[in-house]
Each structure stands twice: as structure tokens, then as C-alpha cells.
C-alpha positions, 0 to 999 in steps of 0.5 A: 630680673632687674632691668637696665637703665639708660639715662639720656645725656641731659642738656646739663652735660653739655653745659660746661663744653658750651661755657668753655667754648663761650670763655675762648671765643669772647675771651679771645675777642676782648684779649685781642681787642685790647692787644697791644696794636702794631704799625709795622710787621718787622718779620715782613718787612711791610706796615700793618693794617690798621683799623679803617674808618667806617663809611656807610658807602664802605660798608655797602660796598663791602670795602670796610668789611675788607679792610677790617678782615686785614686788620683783624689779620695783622693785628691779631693776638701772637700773629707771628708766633702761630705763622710760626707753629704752622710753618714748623708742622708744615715742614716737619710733619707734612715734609713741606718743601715750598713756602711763599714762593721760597724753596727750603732746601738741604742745610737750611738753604732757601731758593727764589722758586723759578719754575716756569718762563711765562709768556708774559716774562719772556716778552718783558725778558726780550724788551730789557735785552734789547732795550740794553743792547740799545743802550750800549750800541749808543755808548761804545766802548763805555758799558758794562753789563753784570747779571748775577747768577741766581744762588740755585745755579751756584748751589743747585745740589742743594736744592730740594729733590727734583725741583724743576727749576728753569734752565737759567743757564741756557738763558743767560748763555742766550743773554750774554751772547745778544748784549755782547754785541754792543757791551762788555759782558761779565759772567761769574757763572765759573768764578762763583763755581770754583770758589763755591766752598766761600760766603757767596750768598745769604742763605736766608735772603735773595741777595749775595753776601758782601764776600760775593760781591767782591768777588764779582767787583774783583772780575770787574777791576781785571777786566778794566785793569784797576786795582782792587780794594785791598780788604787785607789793609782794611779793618772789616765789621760782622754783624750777626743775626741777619734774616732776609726776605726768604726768611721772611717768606718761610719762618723756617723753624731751624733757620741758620742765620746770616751775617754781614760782613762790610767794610767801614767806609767814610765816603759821603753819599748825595741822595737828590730829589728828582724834579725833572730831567737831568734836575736834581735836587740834593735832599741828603748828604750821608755816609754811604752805609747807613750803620743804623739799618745794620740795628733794623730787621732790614739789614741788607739796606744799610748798603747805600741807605736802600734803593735811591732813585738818583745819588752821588757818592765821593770816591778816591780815585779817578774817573767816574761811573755811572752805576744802574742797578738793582739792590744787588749792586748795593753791596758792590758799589762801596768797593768802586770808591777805591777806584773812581772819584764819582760814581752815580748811582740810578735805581729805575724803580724810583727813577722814571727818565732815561739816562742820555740827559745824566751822562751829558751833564755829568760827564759819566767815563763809564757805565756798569749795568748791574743786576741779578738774573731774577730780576732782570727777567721781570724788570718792567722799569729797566727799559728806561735805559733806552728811552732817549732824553734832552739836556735841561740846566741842573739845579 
């Protein structure tokens, strides 16, 4: 009777399995080692790491050790093209509805995800409705307030299924109804419903479309009784291939991309310097759409060069207003050339002042208080606007 044998695996067998595991990690090491490095990550619209400079006290502290682990991160060989793979299974094999903080919902939309109102954003919510309504009770008859309402109150269908966004509507109600004591109050909320079936918002980005904002402007002009920006007798420009920061967010693998849309206008823009209150320095004279941005992955900031702590833009008409804003307003404000012959323009995130000392020296008829409710919420510089200041002498 013949006995069978059984050989035991010997270590030859696994040799092969340990070479090609050796080839991918050193070989992967030295591919990415020589990779071409990148001093901009244009997906996210931010700088990349770059490879920190050793110190014994960083490496003791454990500082350069993290440093090096986000460089390794940004710079690492095909970054993009693996965040992408993995945010394509995500949605499609694992049905994943959430990333980075951006909602996918049907048709390719994208949502900034508000689910909650903690008590911290409810506080700093309070402080910027008052400090606003303090603001307009100091200038009567001369402010406007403008909130935007969010794409996801505009569009809630769609939304993904049973996303428990925050009443929104019942926060701007509450909004309006408290700054309505002391300012004119524009809420687009049926506006915006009735002409839903238009261009109103980017799908991949937080902003409105030009189309929005004109829209928005139009509500502006018939409750001051101006005249609009006529874009029938205006030659408009498109330009294609626009994806935003929710994009950038989710690397949604079926993305419809956007376009802008805009008008090119020729009105000089001032960006100043500032050096103190109500002291301006002018550092630039540009047109007020940067058309070289509309050629960068952020196009949305071609619309008055990006978000400038103080500018001054030459209009044609009459009268002047003064503008303060986040970027929404940014797309807005081109329109108001056709109605004003200066319009100041004030961004507190890079503006640390109150406005008192500007509107004295500058002589502001009116001013328009624009943001979209997202940020407004949040915004820890827009108590600014209350804060009193004294006249100083111009530069």
C-alpha cells in the first residue's frame, strides 16, 4: 500500500510573495521620493506642505515628526487620483451621502450640511443680530439688510432622503422680523421659489450664480426705485468648467460642472491698504473682474479680485453705497455700477474697524448689508459694524 506524502510549504515558496511586497514598498518609497512636488493643492484650493526643516528640539517634541506626516500626505505620489477612487467607491458601492462636510444630493446637487444650531452659533447668531440692528438704528432710513437664503431651502427636494437639516426658515423669519426694526429688510425666499426652474445657484459650489444675484439685485433696485442693469443691452461672457469648493469637498465622480456667466464691465476698482482708522492707502487700481482668475481652479474669485478688506469701485451713476459683505455680494456688486457713482466695499474678515470713521469721510448715501445665511450665523468679525470709531485724516 503506497503511503501519501505531504510536503510542508518551504520557505522558497514565500520567497517570491516577500520580494514583491519588498519591490512595492521601496519601489513606492523612491517613486514618490523623486515625484515631482507641489507647492499648491488646486483641487482644495490651499498650499501643500512642504518638507519641514529638521531640528533636534522638533524632533523631540514630536513637531517635525508631524510636519513631515503632512507633507507625506499632500505630496504623496497620484494624491488626487486615489482621493478620487476612494470618494467614487464611497458613493457608489457604499451609497455614501455625506463628504467633507457637503451633502451629494439628487441631480448632482451639493448642500453645505447644517444639521444642528449649537450653543456656541446660537450665541455668536444673537451677537451679529444685534450688533446689525444697532448698526441700523445709528443710521435710519440709510441701511439695508440682504441675507441669502441657502441653495438647500431654494431646492430642499433635492436634498438626500430625510436629511434633518435645521429650520432655516424659521431662523430667518425670527432674523428679519428683529433687524426689521431698524433696517429695510430684503428676503428673497419667494423670489427665488417662484423662479426656482433658472440658474440660481452653482451646484458645485456654496456661492449663487451671477443669474442669482441679479435676481437678488433686481429686489434691491425696486425697493429703492433704481433702475436696473439692463443685461439685454449688455454683451455677456460664459465661462465653462467652473467646480467649487463643494467639489472640492467631495470629488463627486459624476460632477455636472457649472459656468459663470458675467458681464464685462470696464469700472476701475481701488483696493487700499489699510493703516489705520479710516487711513487708506490705495496699493492697486484694477478692473473690477479679474478675468485672469476666471483661467485658475477659483473662479468665483475674479468678481472683485476676491474678498478685500476695503475698495472703492467708480460707477455710473449717482450717489454712493457703501457695501458690507461676504463673498456672495461679490457677484452682486457689478451690477450696482449702473446705479451709483461709488460704491465702497468693506469684507471684515480683513478689516478690523468699525465703519463710523468711513461713512463720515466718505460721505456713504446708503448702505447695503449683504450675506448668505450660512455665514452670517457663524461670522465672529461681523460685530464689527457696531463697534463705534473716530474720524482720523485720510491718506
Amino acid at each position: 500500500m503506497s503511503k501519501v506524502v505531504y510536503r510542508k510549504a518551504g520557505r522558497r515558496a514565500i520567497y517570491p510573495l516577500v520580494i514583491f511586497g519588498a519591490v512595492l514598498l521601496f519601489g513606492g518609497a523612491l517613486l514618490n521620493l523623486f515625484w515631482p512636488k507641489r507647492t499648491q493643492i488646486e483641487l482644495e484650493n490651499r498650499k501643500a506642505a512642504q518638507f519641514p526643516t529638521f531640528s533636534i528640539e522638533g524632533l523631540l517634541d514630536g513637531s517635525w515628526q508631524s510636519s513631515f506626516a503632512t507633507w507625506m500626505q499632500d505630496q504623496f505620489v497620484l494624491r488626487d487620483q486615489w482621493i478620487n477612487a476612494q470618494r467614487a467607491t464611497d458613493e457608489i458601492v457604499f451609497q455614501k451621502v455625506e463628504e467633507g462636510g457637503i451633502l451629494i444630493g439628487k441631480d448632482q446637487w451639493m448642500f453645505t450640511k447644517l444639521f444642528t444650531v449649537d450653543d456656541s452659533i446660537q450665541k455668536q447668531l444673537d451677537k451679529n443680530v444685534q450688533a446689525v440692528s444697532d448698526f441700523a438704528a445709528k443710521y435710519p432710513g440709510k441701511v439695508t439688510f440682504l441675507l441669502a437664503p441657502s441653495a438647500s431651502v431654494i431646492y430642499s427636494e433635492e436634498l438626500p432622503a430625510g436629511a434633518p437639516m435645521v429650520d432655516e426658515n424659521a431662523m430667518l423669519d425670527e432674523i428679519f422680523s428683529e433687524i426689521g426694526q431698524s433696517a429695510d429688510v430684503l428676503d428673497l425666499r419667494d423670489v427665488f421659489t417662484a423662479n426656482k426652474d433658472q440658474y440660481l445657484y452653482f451646484k458645485t459650489d456654496h456661492h449663487w450664480t451671477p443669474l442669482g444675484a441679479y435676481l437678488a439685485y433686481q429686489q434691491f433696485c425696486t425697493l429703492k426705485g433704481l433702475t436696473p442693469f439692463d443685461c439685454a443691452a449688455r454683451e455677456s461672457a460664459t465661462v465653462e468648467d467652473f467646480q467649487g469648493t463643494h467639489y472640492s469637498a467631495t470629488r463627486l465622480w459624476n460632477v455636472e460642472n457649472d459656468s459663470i456667466t458675467y458681464y464685462p464691465l470696464e469700472n476701475p476698482m481701488t483696493i487700499f491698504r489699510i493703516t489705520g482708522e479710516a487711513q487708506y492707502e490705495p496699493e492697486t487700481t484694477e478692473n473690477l473682474i479679474n478675468t485672469e482668475k476666471f483661467s485658475t481652479r477659483d473662479k468665483y474669485a475674479a468678481f472683485l479680485d476676491g474678498n478685500n478688506g476695503y475698495s472703492v469701485i467708480e460707477g455710473n451713476g449717482t450717489g454712493s453705497i457703501l457695501v458690507v459683505k461676504d463673498s456672495y455680494a461679490n457677484s452682486f456688486i457689478p451690477y450696482l455700477t449702473e446705479n451709483y457713482a461709488k460704491i465702497g466695499v468693506v469684507d471684515f474678515r480683513n478689516f478690523k474697524y468699525g465703519l463710523d470713521s468711513t461713512i463720515a469721510q466718505e460721505g456713504y448715501d446708503q448702505i447695503l448689508i449683504l450675506y448668505n445665511f450660512q455665514t452670517f450665523i457663524a461670522d465672529t468679525n461681523l460685530i464689527y459694524i457696531s463697534r463705534p470709531s473716530t474720524i482720523q485724516t485720510g491718506s
